[in-house]
VMD Tcl script that draws the C-alpha trace (Angstrom):
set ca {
  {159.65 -11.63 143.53}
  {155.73 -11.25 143.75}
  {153.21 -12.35 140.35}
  {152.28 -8.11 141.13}
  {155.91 -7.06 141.04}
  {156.81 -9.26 137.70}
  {153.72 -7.31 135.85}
  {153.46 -4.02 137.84}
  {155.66 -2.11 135.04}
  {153.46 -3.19 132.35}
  {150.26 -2.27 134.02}
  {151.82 1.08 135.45}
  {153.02 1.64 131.87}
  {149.74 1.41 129.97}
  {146.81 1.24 132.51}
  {143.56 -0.18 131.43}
  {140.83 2.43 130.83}
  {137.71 1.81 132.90}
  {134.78 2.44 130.36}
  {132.10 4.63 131.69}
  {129.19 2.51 131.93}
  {128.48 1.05 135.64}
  {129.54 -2.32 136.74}
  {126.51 -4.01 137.89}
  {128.95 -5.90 140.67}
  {129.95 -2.67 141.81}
  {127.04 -1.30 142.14}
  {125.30 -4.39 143.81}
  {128.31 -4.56 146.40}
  {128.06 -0.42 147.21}
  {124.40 -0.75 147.97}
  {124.83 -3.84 150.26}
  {127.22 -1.84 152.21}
  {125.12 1.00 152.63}
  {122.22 -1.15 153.25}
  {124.22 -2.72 156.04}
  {125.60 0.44 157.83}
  {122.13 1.55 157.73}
  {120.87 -1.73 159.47}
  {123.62 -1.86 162.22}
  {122.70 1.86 163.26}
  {118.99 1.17 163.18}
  {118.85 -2.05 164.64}
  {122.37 -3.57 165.30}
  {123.16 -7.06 164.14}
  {126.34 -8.13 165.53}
  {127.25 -11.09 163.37}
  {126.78 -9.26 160.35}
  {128.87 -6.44 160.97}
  {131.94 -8.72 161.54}
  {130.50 -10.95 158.75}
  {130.49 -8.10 156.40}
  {132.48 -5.25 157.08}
  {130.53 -2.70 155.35}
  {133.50 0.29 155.48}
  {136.18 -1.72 154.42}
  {134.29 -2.31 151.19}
  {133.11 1.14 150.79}
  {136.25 2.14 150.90}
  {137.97 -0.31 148.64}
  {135.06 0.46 146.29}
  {135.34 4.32 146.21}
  {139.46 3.28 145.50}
  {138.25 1.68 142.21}
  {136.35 4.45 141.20}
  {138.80 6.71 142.23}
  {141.14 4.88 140.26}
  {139.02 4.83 137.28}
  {138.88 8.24 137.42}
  {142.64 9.05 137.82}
  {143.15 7.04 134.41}
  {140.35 9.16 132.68}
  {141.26 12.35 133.48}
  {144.13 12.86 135.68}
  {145.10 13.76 139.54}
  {143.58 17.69 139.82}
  {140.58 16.83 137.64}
  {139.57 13.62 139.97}
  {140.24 15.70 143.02}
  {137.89 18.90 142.19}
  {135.41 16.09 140.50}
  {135.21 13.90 143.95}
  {135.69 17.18 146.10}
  {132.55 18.27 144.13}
  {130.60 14.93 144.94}
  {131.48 14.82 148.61}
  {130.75 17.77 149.86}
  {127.91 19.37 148.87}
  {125.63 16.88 150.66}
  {127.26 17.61 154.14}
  {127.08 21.25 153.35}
  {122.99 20.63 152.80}
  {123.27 18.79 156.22}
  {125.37 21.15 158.01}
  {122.80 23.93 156.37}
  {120.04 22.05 159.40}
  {121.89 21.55 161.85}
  {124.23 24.39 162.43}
  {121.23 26.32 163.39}
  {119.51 23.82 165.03}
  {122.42 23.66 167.32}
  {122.89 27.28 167.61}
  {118.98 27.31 168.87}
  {119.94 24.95 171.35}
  {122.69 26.95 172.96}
  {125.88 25.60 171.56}
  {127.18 29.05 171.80}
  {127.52 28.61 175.42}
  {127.37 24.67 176.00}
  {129.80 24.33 178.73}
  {131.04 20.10 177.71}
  {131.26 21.00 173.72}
  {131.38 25.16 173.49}
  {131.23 26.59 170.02}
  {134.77 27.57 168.72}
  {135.34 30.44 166.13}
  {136.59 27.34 163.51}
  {133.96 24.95 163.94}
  {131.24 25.98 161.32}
  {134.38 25.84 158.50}
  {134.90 22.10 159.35}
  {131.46 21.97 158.11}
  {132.52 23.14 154.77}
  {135.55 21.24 154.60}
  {136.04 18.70 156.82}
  {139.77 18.20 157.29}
  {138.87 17.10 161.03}
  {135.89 15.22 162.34}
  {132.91 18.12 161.92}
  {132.09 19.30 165.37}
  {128.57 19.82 167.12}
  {126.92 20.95 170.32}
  {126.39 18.27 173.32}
  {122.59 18.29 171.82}
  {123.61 18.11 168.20}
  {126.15 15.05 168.41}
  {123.56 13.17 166.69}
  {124.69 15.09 163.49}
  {128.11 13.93 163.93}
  {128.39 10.55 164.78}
  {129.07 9.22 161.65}
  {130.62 12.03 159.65}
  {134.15 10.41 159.97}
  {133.89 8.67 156.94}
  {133.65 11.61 154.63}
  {136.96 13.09 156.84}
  {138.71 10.02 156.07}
  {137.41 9.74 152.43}
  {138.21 13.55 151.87}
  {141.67 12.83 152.58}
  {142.13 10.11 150.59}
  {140.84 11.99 148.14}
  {143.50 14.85 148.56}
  {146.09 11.69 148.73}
  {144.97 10.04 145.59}
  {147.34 11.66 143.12}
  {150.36 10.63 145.09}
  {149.09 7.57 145.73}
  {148.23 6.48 142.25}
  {151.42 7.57 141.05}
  {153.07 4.97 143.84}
  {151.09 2.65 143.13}
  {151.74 2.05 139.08}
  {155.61 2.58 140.65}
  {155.91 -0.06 143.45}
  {152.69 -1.56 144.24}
  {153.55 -3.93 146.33}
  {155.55 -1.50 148.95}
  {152.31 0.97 148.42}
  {149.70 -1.55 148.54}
  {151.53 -2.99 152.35}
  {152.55 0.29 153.67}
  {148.94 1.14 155.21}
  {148.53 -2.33 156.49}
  {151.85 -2.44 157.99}
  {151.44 1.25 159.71}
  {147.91 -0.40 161.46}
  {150.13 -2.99 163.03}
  {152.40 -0.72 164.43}
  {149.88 2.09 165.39}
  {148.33 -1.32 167.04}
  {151.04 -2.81 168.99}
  {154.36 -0.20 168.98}
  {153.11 3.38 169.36}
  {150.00 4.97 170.93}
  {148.12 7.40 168.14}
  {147.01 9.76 169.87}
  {142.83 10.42 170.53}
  {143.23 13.79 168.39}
  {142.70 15.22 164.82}
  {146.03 14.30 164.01}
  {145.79 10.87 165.03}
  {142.10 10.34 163.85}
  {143.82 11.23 160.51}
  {146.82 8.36 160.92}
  {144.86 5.69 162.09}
  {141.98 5.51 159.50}
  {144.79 5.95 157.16}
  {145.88 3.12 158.15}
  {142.79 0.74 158.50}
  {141.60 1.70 155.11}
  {144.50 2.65 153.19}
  {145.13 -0.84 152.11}
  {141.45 -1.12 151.17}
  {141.68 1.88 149.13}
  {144.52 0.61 147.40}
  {143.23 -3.08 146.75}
  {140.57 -0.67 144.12}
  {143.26 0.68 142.41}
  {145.10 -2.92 142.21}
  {141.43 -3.78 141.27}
  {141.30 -1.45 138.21}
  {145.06 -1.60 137.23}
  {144.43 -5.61 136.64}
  {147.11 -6.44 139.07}
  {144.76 -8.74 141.37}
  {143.49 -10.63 138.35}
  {147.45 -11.80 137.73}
  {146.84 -13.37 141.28}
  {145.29 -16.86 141.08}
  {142.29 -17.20 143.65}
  {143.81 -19.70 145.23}
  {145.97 -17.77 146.22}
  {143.85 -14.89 147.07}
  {141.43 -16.93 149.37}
  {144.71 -18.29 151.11}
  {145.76 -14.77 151.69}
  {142.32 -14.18 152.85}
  {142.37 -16.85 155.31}
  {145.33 -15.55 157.04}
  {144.06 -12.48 157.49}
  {141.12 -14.27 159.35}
  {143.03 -16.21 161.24}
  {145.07 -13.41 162.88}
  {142.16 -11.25 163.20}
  {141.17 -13.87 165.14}
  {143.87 -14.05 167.10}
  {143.71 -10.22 168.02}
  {140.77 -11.09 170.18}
  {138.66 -8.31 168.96}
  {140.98 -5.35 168.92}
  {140.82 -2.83 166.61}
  {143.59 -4.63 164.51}
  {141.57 -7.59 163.94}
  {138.92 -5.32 162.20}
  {141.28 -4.42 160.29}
  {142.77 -7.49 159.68}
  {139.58 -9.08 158.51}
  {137.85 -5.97 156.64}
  {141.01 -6.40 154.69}
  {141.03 -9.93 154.08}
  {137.08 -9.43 152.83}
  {138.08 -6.29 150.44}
  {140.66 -8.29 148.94}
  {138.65 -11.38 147.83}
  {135.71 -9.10 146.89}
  {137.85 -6.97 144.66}
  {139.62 -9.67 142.83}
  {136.50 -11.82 141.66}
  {134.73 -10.72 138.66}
  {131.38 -12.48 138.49}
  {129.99 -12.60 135.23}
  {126.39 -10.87 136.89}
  {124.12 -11.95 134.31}
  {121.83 -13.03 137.02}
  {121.31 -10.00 137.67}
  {119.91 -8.71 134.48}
  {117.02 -11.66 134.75}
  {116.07 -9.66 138.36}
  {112.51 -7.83 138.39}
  {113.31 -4.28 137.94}
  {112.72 -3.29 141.07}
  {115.28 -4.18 142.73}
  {117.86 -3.39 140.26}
  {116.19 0.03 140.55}
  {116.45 0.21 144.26}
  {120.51 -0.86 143.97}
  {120.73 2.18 141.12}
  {119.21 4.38 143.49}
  {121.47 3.40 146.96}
  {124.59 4.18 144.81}
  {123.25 7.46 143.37}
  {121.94 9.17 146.26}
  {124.70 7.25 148.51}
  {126.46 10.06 150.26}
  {123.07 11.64 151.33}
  {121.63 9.19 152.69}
  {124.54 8.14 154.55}
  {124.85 11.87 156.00}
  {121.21 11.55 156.95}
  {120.17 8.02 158.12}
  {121.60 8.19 161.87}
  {119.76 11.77 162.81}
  {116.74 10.07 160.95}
  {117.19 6.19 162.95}
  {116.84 8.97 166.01}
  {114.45 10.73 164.89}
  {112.57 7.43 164.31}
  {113.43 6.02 167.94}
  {112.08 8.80 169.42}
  {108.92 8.85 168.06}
  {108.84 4.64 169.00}
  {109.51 5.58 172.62}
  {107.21 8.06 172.68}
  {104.57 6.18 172.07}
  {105.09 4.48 175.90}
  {104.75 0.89 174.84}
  {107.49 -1.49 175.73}
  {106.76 -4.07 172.97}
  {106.90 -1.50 170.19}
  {110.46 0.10 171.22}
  {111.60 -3.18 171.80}
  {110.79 -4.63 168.24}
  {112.96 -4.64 165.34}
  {110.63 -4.41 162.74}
  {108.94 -1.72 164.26}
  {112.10 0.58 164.39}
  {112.40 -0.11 160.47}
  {109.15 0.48 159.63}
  {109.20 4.02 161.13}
  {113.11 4.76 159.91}
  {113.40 3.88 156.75}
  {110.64 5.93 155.63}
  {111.85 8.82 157.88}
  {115.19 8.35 156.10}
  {113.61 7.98 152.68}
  {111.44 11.42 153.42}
  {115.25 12.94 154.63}
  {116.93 11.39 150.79}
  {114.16 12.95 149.08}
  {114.31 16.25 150.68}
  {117.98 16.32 149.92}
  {119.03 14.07 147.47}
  {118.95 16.47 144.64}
  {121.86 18.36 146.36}
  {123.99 15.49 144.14}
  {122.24 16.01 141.39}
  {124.00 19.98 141.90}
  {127.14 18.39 142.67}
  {127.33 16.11 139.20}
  {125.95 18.75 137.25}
  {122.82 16.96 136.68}
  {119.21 19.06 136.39}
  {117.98 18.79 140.24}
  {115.36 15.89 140.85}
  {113.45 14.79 143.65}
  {114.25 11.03 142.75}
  {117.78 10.55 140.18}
  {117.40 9.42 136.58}
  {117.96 5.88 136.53}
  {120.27 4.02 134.06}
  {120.16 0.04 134.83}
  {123.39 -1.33 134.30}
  {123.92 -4.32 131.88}
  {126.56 -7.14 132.84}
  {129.76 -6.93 130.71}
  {131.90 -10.08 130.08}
  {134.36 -10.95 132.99}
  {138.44 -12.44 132.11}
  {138.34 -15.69 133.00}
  {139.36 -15.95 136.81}
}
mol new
graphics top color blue
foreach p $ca { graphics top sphere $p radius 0.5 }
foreach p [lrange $ca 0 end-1] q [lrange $ca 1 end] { graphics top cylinder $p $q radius 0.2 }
display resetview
């Protein structure tokens, strides 16, 4: 029997309350995730996206809050609160480029045709939102808030399971990737879309409610990292496939969630920067929604300019898209302001957050 399974009844029994203020590790770990999804659409750097895979975390990270939410104020609460977050920002997104779309003759685009259905995945995205052969720009990364919506609609059951029999729970996502992976063929549709990112992030997911129920920090780190390791090495061994991502964004999300650095570096930083992480997290679903149509936007004005050495450069793609994408966060971001119930604001009130003392590892 597992060090989880010997303690799972006491931590599913009385569940430790996560206190409202932010967790500056948290935070600091969200915004480097955003920062490098952003980066790899912009200007793709392959060793850091297999160095750090940014989705994995984002979605062992929302798990945690999730989590923390679930203990606060229950399953239907959490879901309407989340639902609430979530969505409005692709509705303000949708709001552009459903017309936009419409202008440019999706109604009769004969590779992508408008369906009567299509506008009402824009307003709840149960499937991948659609768009127009001209519009696909808008789409490309919209995935995530599919897959995040249903774990959202999931997380009741789930967090009941998982204060039941974690470690069946916690292995159940992980184990359905391997056999998606090498017994059955998911199929390229809604329904398998659905399945398979179940799968590769479902584990994640979980690891954030492990992370707030306390039932990684019963697992020594040795023993973590060793875990971690293995995971490596048979990502390795996949040679790249789809399981190996898996494999290894796993592997990262579970060493990530279970250390607790004390973070008191952090509150010697300039403000600055702790400002910029505050603002990455609270304006984080917006500018996710909006950087790739911006990074677009931005290399098309770089092309158009007709020099080689410009659209070739790096830096010069950043310094045109992330003030494109800043311009598209400000124009928008106070559609999460809405969605918290928070007076609207071109930029978000800022709260820094303070380090809180750590159990020892």
């Amino acid at each position: 029997m597992s060090i989880i399974e010997r303690t799972a009844p006491a931590a599913a029994q009385a569940p430790v309350a996560t206190p409202r203020a932010r967790s500056p590790y948290v935070d600091t770990l969200r915004a480097a995730a955003i920062v490098r999804v952003f980066l790899n659409h912009a200007i793709p750097i392959g060793a850091l996206t297999a160095l750090f895979p940014s989705m994995w975390l984002m979605f062992g990270l929302a798990g945690f809050l999730t989590a923390a939410s679930l203990a606060r104020g229950g399953g239907s609460r959490t879901v309407r609160s989340r639902l609430r977050r979530l969505l409005p920002p692709l509705w303000a997104l949708g709001a552009v480029a459903l017309p936009l779309m419409l202008l440019h003759g999706w109604s009769h685009d004969p590779q992508y045709p408008l369906r009567w259905f299509d506008p009402l995945l824009w307003v709840l995205p149960l499937a991948n939102p659609p768009a127009s052969t001209w519009g696909g720009i808008f789409v490309v990364t919209l995935w995530y808030l599919r897959a995040y919506l249903w774990f959202v609609l999931m997380s009741p059951v789930l967090w009941w399971l998982m204060r039941r029999w974690p470690v069946p729970t916690l292995l159940a996502p992980l184990v359905l990737a391997v056999v998606c992976s090498t017994v059955v063929t998911v199929p390229s549709d809604p329904v398998g879309d659905v399945i398979w990112t179940t799968a590769s992030y479902g584990t994640a997911w979980l690891l954030g409610y492990a992370r707030h129920l306390r039932l990684l920090d019963r697992l020594p780190l040795v023993a973590v990292f060793a875990v971690g390791a293995a995971l490596g090495v048979l990502a390795l061994r996949s040679n790249g496939s789809p399981l190996s991502q898996v494999l290894w964004g796993t592997a990262v999300v579970l060493v990530a969630l279970r250390v607790r650095p004390s973070m008191t570096w952090y509150e010697r930083l300039p403000e600055l920067p702790r400002r910029a992480v505050a603002m990455l997290n609270a304006r984080a679903v917006t500018l996710y929604v909006w950087q790739l149509p911006m990074i677009f936007v931005g290399h098309w004005l770089v092309n158009r300019t007709g020099i080689a050495a410009l659209a070739d450069s790096a830096w010069v793609t950043l310094l045109v898209t992330v003030p494109l994408t800043a311009l598209a966060v400000l124009c928008f971001g106070w559609v999460e302001d809405v969605a918290a119930k928070r007076s609207p604001r071109l930029l978000p009130e800022i709260t820094l957050t303070r380090a809180r003392p750590q159990p020892a590892a």
